[in-house]
Backbone as numpy.savetxt, mean C-alpha at the origin, in Angstrom:
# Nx Ny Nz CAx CAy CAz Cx Cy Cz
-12.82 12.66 27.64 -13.65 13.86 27.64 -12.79 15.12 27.64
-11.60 15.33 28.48 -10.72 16.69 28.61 -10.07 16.41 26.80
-9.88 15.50 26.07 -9.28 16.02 25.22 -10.09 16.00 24.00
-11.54 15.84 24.34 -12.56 16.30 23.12 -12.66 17.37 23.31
-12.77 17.64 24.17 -13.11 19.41 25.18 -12.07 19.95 23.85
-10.59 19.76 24.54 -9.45 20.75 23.86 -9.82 20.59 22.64
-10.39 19.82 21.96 -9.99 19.51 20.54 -11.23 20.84 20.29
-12.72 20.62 21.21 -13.30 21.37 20.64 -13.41 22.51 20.27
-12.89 22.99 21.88 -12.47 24.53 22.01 -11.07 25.08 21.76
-10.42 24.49 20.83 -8.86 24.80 21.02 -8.73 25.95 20.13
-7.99 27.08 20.70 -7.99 28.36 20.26 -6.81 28.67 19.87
-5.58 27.88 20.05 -3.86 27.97 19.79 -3.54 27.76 18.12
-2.60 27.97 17.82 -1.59 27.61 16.43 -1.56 26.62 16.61
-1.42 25.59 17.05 -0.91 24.22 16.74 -1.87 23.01 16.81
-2.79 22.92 16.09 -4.21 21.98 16.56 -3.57 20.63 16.41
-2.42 20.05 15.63 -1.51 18.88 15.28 -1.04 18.47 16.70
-1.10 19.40 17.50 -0.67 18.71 19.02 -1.52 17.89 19.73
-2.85 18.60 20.06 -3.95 18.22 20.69 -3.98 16.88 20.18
-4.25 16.33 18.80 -4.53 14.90 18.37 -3.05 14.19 18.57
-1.76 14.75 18.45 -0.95 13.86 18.71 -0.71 13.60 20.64
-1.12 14.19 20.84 -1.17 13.81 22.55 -2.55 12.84 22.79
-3.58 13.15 22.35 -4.66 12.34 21.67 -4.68 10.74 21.58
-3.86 10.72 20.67 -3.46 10.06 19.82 -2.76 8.67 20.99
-1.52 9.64 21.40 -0.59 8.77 22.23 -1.34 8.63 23.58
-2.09 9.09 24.07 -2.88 8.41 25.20 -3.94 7.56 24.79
-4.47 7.41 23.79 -4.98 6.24 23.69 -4.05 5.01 23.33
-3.31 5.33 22.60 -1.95 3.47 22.76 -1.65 3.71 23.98
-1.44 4.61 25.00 -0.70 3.88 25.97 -1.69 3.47 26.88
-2.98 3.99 26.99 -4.00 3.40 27.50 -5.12 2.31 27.56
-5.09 1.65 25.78 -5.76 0.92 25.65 -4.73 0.08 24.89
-3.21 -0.32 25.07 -2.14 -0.58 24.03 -2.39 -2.14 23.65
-4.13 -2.88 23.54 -4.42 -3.66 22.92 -5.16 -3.64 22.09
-5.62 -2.39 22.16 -6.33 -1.77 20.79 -7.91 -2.46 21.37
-8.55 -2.32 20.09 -10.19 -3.20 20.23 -11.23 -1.85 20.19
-12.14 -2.22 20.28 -13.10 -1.54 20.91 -13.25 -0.08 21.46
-12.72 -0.41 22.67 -12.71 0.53 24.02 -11.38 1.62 23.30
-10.84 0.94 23.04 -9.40 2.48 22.43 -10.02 3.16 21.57
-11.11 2.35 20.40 -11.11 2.92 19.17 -10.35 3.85 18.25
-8.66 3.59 18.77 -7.48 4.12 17.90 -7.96 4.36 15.75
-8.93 4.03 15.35 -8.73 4.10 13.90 -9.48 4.93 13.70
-10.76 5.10 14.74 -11.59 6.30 14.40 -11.20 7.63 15.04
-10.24 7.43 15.69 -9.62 9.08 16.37 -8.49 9.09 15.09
-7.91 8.27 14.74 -6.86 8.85 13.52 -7.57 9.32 12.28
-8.89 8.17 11.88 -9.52 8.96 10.71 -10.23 10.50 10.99
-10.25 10.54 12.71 -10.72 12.45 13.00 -10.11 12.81 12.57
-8.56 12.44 12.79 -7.32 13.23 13.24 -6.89 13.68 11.97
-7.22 13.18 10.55 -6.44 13.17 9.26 -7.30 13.93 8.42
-8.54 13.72 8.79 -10.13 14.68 8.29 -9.65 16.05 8.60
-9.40 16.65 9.93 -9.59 17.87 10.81 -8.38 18.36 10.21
-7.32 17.98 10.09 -5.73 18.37 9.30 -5.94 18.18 8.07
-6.75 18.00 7.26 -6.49 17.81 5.76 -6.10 19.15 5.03
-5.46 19.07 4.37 -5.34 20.64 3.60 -4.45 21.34 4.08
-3.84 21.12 5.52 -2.84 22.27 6.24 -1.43 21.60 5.69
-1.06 22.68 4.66 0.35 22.32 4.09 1.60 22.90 5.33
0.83 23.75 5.95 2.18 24.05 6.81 2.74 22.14 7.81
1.83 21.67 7.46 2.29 19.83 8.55 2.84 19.08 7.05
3.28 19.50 6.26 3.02 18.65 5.04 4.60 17.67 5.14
5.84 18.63 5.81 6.60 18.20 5.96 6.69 17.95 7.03
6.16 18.07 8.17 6.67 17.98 9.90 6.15 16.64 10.55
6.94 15.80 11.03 7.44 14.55 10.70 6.01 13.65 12.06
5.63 14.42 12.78 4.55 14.22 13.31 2.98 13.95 12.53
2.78 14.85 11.83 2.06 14.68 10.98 1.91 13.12 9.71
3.08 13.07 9.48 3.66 11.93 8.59 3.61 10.94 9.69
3.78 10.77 10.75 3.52 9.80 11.58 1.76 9.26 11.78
1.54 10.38 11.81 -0.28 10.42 12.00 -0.59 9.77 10.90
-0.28 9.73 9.44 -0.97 9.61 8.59 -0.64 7.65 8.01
0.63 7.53 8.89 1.06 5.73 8.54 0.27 5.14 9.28
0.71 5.69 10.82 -0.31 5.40 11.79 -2.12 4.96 10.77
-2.41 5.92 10.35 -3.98 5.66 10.12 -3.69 4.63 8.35
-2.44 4.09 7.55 -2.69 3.32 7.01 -2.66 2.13 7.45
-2.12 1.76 8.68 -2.36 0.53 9.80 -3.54 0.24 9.45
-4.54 1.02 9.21 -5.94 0.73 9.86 -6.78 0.35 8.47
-5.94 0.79 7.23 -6.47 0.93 5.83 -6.76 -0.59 5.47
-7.61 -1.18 4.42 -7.64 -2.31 3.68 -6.14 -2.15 2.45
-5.55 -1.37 2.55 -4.71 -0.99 1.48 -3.47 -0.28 1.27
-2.82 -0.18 2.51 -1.75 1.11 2.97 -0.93 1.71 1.53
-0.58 0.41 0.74 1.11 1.38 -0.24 -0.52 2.30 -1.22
-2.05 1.80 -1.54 -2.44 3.29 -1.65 -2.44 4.92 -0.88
-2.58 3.96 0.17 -2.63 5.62 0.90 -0.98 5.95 0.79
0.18 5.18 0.95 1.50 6.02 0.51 1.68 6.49 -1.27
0.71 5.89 -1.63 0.64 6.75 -3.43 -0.15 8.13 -3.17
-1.03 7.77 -2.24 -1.37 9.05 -1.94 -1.17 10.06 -1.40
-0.06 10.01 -0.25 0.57 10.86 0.09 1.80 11.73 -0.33
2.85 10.69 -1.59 3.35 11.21 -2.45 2.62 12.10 -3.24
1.55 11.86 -3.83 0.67 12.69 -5.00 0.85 13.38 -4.45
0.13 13.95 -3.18 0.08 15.48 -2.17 1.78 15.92 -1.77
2.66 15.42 -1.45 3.62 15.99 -1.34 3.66 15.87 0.10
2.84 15.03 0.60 3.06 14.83 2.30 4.04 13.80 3.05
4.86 14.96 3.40 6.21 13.47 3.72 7.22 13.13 2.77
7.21 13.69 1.62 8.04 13.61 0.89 9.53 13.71 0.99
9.80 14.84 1.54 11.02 15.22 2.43 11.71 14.00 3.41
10.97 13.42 3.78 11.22 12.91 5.22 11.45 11.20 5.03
12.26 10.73 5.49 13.22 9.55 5.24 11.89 8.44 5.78
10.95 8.71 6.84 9.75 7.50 7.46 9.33 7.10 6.55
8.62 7.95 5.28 7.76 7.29 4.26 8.47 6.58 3.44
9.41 6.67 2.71 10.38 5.91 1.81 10.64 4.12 2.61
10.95 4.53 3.90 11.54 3.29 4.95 10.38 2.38 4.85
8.92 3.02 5.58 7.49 2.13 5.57 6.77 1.82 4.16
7.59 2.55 3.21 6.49 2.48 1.70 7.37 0.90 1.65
8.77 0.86 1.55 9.60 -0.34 1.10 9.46 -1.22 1.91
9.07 -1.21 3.24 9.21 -2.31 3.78 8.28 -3.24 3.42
6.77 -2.28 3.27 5.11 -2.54 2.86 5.36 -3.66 1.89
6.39 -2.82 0.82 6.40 -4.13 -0.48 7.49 -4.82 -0.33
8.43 -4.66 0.75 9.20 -6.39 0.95 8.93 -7.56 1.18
7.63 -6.73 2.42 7.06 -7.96 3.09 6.37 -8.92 2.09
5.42 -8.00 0.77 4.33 -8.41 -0.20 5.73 -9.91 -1.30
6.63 -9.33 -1.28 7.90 -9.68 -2.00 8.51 -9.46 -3.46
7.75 -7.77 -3.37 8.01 -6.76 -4.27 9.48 -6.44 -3.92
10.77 -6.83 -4.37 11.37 -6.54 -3.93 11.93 -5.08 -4.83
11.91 -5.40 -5.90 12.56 -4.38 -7.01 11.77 -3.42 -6.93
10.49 -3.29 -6.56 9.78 -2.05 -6.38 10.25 -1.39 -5.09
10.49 -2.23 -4.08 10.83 -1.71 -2.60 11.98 -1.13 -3.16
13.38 -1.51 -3.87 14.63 -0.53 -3.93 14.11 0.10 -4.76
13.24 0.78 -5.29 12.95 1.75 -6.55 12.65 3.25 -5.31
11.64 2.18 -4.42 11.17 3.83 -3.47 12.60 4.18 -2.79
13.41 3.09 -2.47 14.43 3.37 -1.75 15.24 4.55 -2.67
15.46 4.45 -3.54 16.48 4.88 -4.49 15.31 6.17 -4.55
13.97 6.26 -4.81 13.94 7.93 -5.02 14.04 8.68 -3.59
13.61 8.01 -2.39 14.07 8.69 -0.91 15.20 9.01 -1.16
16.36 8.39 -1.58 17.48 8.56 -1.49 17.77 9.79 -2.57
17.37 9.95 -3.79 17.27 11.37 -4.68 16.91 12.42 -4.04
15.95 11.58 -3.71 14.93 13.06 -2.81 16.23 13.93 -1.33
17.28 12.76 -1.38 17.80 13.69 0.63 16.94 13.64 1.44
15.96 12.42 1.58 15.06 12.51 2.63 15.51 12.75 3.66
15.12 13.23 4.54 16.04 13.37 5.87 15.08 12.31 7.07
16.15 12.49 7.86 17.29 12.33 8.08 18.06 10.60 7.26
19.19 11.71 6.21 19.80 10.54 5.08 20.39 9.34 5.77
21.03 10.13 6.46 22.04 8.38 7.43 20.69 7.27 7.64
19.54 7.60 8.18 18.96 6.36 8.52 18.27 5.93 7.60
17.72 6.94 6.35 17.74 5.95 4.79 18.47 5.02 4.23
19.70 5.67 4.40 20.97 4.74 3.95 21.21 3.01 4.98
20.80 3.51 5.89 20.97 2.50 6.74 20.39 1.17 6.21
18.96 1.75 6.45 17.72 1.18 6.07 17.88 0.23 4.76
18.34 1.02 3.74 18.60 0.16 2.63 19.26 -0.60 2.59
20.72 -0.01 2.91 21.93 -1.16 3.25 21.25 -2.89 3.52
20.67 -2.31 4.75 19.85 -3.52 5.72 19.17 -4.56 4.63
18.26 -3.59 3.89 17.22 -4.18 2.59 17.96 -4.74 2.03
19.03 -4.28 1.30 20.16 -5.10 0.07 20.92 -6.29 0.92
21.08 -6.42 2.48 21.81 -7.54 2.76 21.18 -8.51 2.87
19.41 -8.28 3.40 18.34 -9.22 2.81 18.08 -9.82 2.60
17.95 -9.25 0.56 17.84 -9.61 -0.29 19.18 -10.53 -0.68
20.08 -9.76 -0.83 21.21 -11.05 -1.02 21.18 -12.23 0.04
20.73 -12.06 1.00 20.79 -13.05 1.89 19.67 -14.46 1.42
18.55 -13.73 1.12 17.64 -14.69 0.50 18.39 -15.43 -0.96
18.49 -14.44 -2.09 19.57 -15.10 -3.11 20.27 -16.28 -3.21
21.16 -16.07 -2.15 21.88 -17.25 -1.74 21.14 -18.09 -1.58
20.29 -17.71 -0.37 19.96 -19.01 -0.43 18.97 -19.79 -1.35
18.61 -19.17 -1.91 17.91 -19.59 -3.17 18.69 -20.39 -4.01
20.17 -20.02 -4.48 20.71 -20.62 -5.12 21.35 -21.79 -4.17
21.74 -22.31 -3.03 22.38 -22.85 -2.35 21.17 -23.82 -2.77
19.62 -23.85 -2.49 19.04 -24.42 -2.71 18.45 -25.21 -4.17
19.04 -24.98 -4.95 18.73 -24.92 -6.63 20.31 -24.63 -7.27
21.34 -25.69 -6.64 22.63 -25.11 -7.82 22.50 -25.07 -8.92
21.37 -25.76 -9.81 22.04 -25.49 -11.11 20.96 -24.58 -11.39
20.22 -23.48 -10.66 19.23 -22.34 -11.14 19.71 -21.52 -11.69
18.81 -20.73 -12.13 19.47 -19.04 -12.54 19.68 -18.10 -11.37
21.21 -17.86 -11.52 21.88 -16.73 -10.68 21.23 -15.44 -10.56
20.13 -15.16 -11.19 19.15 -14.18 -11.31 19.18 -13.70 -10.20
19.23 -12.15 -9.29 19.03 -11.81 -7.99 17.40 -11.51 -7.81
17.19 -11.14 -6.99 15.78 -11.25 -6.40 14.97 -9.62 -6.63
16.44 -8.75 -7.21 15.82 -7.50 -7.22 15.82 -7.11 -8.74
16.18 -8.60 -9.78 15.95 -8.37 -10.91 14.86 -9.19 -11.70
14.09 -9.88 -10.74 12.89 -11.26 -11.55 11.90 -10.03 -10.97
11.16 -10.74 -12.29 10.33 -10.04 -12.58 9.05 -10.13 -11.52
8.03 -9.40 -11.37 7.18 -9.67 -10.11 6.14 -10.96 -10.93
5.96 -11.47 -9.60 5.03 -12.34 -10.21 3.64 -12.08 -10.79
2.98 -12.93 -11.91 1.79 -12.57 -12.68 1.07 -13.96 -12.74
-0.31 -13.56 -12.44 -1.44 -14.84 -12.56 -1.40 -14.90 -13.51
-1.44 -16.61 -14.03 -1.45 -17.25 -15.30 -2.85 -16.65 -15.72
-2.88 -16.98 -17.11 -4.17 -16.13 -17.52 -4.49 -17.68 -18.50
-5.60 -17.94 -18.77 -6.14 -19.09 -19.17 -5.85 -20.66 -18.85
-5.48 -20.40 -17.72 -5.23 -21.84 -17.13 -5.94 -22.43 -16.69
-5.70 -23.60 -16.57 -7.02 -24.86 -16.15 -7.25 -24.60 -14.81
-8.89 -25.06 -14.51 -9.39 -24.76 -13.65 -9.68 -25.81 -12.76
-8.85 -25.61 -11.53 -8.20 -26.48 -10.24 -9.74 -26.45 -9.48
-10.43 -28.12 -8.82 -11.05 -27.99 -8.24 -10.46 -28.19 -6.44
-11.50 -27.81 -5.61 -10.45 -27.44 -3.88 -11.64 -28.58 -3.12
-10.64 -29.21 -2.17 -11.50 -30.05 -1.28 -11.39 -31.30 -1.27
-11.68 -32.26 -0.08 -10.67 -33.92 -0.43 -11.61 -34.74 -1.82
-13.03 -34.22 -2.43 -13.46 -35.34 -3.86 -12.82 -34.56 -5.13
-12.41 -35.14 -5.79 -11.97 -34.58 -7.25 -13.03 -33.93 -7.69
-12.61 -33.27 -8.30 -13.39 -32.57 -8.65 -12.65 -31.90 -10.09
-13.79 -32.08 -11.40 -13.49 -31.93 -12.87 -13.42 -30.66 -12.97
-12.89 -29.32 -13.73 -13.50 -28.22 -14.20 -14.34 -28.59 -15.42
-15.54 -27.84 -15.52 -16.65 -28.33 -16.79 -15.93 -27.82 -17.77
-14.93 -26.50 -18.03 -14.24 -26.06 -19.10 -13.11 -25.88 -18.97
-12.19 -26.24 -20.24 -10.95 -26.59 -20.53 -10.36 -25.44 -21.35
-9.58 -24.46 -20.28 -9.30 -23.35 -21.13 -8.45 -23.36 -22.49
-8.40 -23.44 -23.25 -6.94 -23.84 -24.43 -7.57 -23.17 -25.24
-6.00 -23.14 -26.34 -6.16 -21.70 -27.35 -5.79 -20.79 -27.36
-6.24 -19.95 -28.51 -5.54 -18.69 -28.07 -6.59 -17.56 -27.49
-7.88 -18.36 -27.60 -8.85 -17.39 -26.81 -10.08 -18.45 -26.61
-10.87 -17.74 -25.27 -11.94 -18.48 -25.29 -13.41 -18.04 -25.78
-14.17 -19.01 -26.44 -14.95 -18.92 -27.74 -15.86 -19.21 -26.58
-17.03 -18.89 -27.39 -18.04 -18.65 -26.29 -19.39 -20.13 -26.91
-20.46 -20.83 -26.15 -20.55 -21.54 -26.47 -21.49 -21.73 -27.87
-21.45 -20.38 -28.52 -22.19 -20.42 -29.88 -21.37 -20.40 -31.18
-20.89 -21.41 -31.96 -20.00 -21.49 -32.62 -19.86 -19.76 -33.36
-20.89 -19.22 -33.55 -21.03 -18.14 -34.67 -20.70 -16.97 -34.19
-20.77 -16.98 -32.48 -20.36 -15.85 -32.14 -19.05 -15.47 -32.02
-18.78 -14.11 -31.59 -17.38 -13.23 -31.62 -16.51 -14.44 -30.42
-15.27 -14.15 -30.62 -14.41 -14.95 -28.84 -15.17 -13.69 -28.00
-15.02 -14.36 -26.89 -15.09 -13.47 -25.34 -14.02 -12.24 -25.41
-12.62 -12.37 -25.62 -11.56 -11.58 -25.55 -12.04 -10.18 -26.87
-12.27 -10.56 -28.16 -12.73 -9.61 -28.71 -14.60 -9.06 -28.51
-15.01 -9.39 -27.32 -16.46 -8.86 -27.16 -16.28 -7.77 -25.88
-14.79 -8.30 -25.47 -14.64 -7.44 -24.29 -13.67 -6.21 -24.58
-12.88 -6.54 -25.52 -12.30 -5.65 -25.80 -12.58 -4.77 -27.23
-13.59 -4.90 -27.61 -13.68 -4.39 -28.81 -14.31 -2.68 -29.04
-14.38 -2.27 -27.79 -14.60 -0.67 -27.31 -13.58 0.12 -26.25
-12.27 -1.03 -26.37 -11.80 -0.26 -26.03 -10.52 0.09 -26.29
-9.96 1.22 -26.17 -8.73 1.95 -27.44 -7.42 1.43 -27.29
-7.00 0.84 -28.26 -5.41 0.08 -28.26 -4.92 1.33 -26.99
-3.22 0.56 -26.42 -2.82 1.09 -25.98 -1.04 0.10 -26.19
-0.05 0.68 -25.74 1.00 0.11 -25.80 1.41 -0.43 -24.35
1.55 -1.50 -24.83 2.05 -2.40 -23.35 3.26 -2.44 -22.56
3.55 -1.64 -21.66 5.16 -1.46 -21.14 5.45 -2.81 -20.78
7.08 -2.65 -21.36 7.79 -3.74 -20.78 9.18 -3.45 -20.32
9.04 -3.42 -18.65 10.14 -2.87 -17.66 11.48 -3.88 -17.96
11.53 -4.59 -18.72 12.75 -5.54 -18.92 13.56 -4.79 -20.06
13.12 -3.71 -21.06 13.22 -3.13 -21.81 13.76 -1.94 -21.58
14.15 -1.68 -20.41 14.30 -0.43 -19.65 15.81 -0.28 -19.30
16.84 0.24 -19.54 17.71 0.28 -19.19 18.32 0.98 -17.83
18.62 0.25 -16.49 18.48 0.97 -15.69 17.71 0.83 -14.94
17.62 1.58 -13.45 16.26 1.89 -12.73 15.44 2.86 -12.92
14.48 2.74 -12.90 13.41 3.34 -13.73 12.69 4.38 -12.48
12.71 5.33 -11.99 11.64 5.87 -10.88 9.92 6.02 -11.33
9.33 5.05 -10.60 7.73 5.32 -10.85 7.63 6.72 -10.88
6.72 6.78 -11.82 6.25 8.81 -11.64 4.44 8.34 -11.46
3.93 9.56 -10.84 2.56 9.55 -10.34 2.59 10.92 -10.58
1.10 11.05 -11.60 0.67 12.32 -11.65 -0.22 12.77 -10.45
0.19 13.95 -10.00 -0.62 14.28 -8.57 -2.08 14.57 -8.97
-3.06 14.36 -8.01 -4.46 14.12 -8.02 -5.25 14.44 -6.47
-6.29 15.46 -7.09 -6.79 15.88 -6.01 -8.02 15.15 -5.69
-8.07 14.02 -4.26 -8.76 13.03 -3.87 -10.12 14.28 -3.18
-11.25 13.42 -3.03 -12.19 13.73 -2.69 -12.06 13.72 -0.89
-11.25 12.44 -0.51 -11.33 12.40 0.83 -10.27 11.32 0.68
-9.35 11.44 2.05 -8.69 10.07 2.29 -9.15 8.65 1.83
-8.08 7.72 1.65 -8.56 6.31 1.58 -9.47 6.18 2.84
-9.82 4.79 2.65 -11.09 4.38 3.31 -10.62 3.25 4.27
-10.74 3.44 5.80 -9.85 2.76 6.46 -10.80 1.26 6.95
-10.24 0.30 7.40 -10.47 -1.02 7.49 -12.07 -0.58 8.15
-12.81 -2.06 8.06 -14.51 -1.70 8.95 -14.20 -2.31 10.04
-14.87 -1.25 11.30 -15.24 -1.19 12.08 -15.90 -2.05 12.60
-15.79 -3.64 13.64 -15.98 -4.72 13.86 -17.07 -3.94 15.04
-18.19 -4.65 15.47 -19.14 -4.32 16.82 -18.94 -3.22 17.25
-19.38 -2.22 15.78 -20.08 -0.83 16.14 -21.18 -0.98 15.64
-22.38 -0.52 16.22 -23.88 -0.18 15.48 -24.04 0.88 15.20
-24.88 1.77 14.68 -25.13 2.88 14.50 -26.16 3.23 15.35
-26.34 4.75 15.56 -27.32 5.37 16.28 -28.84 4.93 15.93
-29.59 5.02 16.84 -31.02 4.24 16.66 -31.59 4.34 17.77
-33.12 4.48 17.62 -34.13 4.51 18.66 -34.15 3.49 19.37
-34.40 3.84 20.60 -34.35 2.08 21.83 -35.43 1.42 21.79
-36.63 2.25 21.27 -38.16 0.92 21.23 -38.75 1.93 19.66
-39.67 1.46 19.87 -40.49 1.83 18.86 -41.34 3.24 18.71
């Protein structure tokens, strides 16, 4: 209650305080989260009420607030596309560190040194613990390598930050799940699948036939590391953070 109060009536320069004190008394008070903390709906206040104030755009609190609330996202490396677009955090060595780790874990690895390498263009600060950070990433990755190859001598020496990311097969047979066999009724093969009226168009040209060629990048073709570019874009509202487990909404008690 005292720090809805402040939040309500707060009359100072610095409204980024109130929610980060906010903020940190609810982890240290409820530091199992659930329910009773409701930590995701005070960060989605907290990111609503600050939206737009470029003077936090670089100040490293703010950028804390805003990872903090992709914890809570169905989707975090969007909300870090989105905070690049805006220019929030850009400066600052946290986002580069949490964007790469996001896609190490996924086992994006070549994308993770791509953000590394533009933090590192950028002088994110503070540089020493970028540098660190990566170092760490590249011993890793070689560490996995090895053992990849220790495991597979006669494989390809290929490193892990040069294969390509992985891609779902596209017309492959269709696997049934569960201990009875189970047949797929259709057998994908070909070079497209025909639909079951001999006379009609394939599926592939009924789906694509409105819509405008385009040229297909191919990053193997690329000499070099390549830095993703993102054209900046003005969002309607933040991403949309994870749902809210045993909340109801407001409602009359009888009839």
């Amino acid at each position: 209650r005292e720090f809805e109060a402040e939040i309500r009536f707060y009359s100072g320069d610095d409204p980024l305080d109130v929610w980060e004190r906010y903020i940190k008394w609810t982890e240290q008070t409820f530091p199992g989260g659930g329910k009773d903390g409701n930590l995701a709906a005070v960060l989605e206040r907290a990111v609503r009420a600050l939206h737009g104030q470029q003077r936090y755009y670089k100040d490293p609190r703010y950028l804390s607030l805003w990872l903090k609330f992709g914890d809570c996202c169905n989707e975090p490396l969007d909300l870090y596309s989105y905070l690049r677009s805006q220019e929030i955090g850009t400066t600052l060595a946290l986002l580069y560190i949490t964007w790469a780790e996001a896609l190490e874990a996924r086992g994006s690895f070549r994308k993770a040194d791509l953000i590394f390498q533009e933090g590192l263009q950028c002088k994110a600060e503070p540089l020493d613990k970028l540098q660190a950070h990566h170092k760490q990433f590249q011993a890793r990755v070689s560490r996995q390598t090895l053992l990849a190859l220790e495991e597979s001598p006669g494989g390809d020496s290929m490193g892990l930050l040069e294969i390509a990311e992985p891609q779902r097969s596209s017309l492959a047979d269709l696997k049934g799940r569960g201990k009875k066999k189970v047949r797929a009724p259709i057998s994908r093969v070909g070079d497209a699948v025909k639909a079951v009226n001999p006379n009609s168009q394939p599926l592939a040209a009924l789906q694509l036939s409105n819509t405008p060629s385009f040229a297909v990048f191919d990053e193997n073709s690329v000499s070099g590391p390549e830095i993703p570019t993102l054209t900046a874009q003005s969002w309607p509202a933040p991403p949309v953070p994870r749902a809210k487990e045993n909340e109801l909404s407001a409602g009359p008690w009888n009839s």
